[in-house]
C-alpha positions, -999 to +999 in steps of 0.1 A: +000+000+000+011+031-007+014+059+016-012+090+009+005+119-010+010+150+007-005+184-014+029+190-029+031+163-045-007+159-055-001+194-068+029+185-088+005+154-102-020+174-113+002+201-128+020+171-146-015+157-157-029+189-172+002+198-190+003+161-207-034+164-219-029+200-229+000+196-254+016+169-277+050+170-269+053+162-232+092+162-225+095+201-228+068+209-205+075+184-184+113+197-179+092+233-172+064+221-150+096+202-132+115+231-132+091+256-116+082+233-086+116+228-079+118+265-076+090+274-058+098+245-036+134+257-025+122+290-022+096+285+002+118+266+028+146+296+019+172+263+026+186+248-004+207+220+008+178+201+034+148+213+007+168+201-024+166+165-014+127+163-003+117+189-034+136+163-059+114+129-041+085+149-040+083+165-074+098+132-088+068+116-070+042+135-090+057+137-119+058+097-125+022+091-107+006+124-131+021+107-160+015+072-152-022+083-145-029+092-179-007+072-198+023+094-204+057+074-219+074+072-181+109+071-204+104+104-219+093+117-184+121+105-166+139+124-194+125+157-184+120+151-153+159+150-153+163+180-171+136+201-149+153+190-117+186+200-134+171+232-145+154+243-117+186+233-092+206+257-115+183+284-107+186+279-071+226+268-068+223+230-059+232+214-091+254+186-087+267+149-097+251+143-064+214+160-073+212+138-106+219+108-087+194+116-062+171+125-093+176+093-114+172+071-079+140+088-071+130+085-108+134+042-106+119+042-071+084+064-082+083+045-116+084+013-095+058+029-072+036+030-100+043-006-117+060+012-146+094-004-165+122+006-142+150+000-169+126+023-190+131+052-163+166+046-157+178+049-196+150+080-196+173+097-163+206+087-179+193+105-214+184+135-193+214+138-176+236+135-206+215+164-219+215+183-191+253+181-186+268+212-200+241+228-184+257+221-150+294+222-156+299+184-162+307+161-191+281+140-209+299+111-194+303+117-157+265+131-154+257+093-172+276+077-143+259+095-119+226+089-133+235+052-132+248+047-101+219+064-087+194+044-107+212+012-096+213+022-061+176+028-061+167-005-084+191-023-053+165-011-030+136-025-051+142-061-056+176-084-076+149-084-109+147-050-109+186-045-104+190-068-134+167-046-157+183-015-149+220-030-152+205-046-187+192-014-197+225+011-188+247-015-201+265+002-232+262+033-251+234+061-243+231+086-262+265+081-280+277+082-241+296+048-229+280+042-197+298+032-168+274+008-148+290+005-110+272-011-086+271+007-053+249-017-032+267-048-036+286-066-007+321-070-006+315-111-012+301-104-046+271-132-039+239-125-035+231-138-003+205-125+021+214-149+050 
């Protein structure tokens, strides 16, 4: 069961749902709509380091939930959910490795949430952060990592099954980027024992 939503994020759902049934392309307003709330979110607690991590879990949350609820491609919404978090962190000064990590891990954990394709959110998150990049000082390559590691981290949390659709999926060259996959979660034994 699912725990209930709190109003930020219901209001982050519904902004999400009415700007996918008001316009055809969905990853530019979605990087906008993602963008704004991160904002206004940051502003309001005046605290950028403590608010940054709850705004990026809680817009995250309604992004994937608004666009799962009326059928929006969770890939291409990871995507610009990436580049509205990267966007909008900019704007406040908390872009880092560290925020599109904590992006692309709350991207795999809501999509999850949902029942969507994790490896479909966590290829979307990697594709955003290689756009988003330049953006934030970083190469293509080390904002991929990050976005991996972070989707792996979260798909570790999630289940082995989901770990292994996420790895499959990051495995390779994004976005003519070579993707580093690292695996943060594992033991030091390398099995897979839970004891």
């Amino acid at each position: 069961m699912t725990q209930e939503p709190t109003p930020f994020i219901e209001s982050v759902k519904d902004g999400i749902v009415a700007t996918i049934k008001g316009v055809g392309e969905i990853t530019d307003a979605i990087i906008d709509t993602v963008s704004g709330s991160i904002i206004n979110a940051v502003k309001r607690s005046g605290d950028v380091g403590t608010a940054l991590a709850t705004a990026i879990a809680d817009v995250i949350q309604g992004t994937i939930q608004g666009a799962a609820e009326v059928g929006g491609d969770l890939g291409s919404t990871a995507k610009g959910a990436m580049l509205g978090v990267l966007r909008g962190t900019r704007e406040v000064g908390g872009e880092t490795l560290e925020t599109v990590s904590v992006t692309a891990s709350a991207l795999v954990k809501s999509t999850a949430s949902v029942g969507g394709d994790v490896g479909v959110a966590a290829k979307g998150a990697v594709e955003g952060a290689i756009a988003g990049a330049k953006d934030i000082g970083v190469s293509a390559e080390d904002a991929a990592n990050a976005a991996a590691s972070g989707a792996l981290k979260a798909a570790g949390d999630i289940s082995t099954t989901a770990v292994e659709q996420v790895r499959d999926v990051l495995t390779g060259t994004i976005s003519g980027v070579k993707v580093v996959v690292k695996e943060p979660f594992s033991s030091g034994s390398g099995e897979d024992d839970a004891g």
